[in-house]
Residue, then its C-alpha position, 0 to 999 in steps of 0.5 A: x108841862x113845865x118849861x125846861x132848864x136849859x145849861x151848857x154840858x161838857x162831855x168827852x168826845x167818846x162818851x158824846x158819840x156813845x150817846x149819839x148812836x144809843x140815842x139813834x137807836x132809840x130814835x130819840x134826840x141827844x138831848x132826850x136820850x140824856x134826859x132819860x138815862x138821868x130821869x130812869x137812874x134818878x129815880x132808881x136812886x129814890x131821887x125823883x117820885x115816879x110819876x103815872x103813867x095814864x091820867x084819867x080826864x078829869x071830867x070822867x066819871x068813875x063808873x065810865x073810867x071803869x067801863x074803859x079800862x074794861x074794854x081797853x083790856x078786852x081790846x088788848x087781849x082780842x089782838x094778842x090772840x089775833x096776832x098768836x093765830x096769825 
């Protein structure tokens, strides 16, 4: 990952506090819930391609690739209906 931009950001104190309890709520750092909010609404604007959100290993095969999303599926839908009978 890229090394981050670091700069100094004025804000109301109002606001300030606004984003520290969202952040909280989050249980996210004041820095992270700003970088957030500014990555979602930046990309909303069409300003910032979104990125992936899974990257299959490299060294993986694609016929291996399949097989696991194939049981990541299985897994997923086993526990739904565990958790719906419980």
């Amino acid at each position: 990952m890229p090394e981050s931009k670091r700069f100094l950001l004025r804000l109301d104190p109002r606001l300030f506090e606004a984003l520290r309890r969202w952040a909280d709520e989050d249980l996210r750092s004041i820095n992270a819930q700003i970088e957030y909010l500014l990555t979602d609404q930046a990309r909303r604007a069409g300003r910032l391609a979104r990125q992936s959100t899974r990257r299959p290993p490299r060294d993986m095969p694609p016929d291996e690739l399949d097989a696991e999303a194939a049981a990541m599926f299985d897994e997923a839908q086993e526990k739904s209906a565990a958790e719906t009978r419980d």
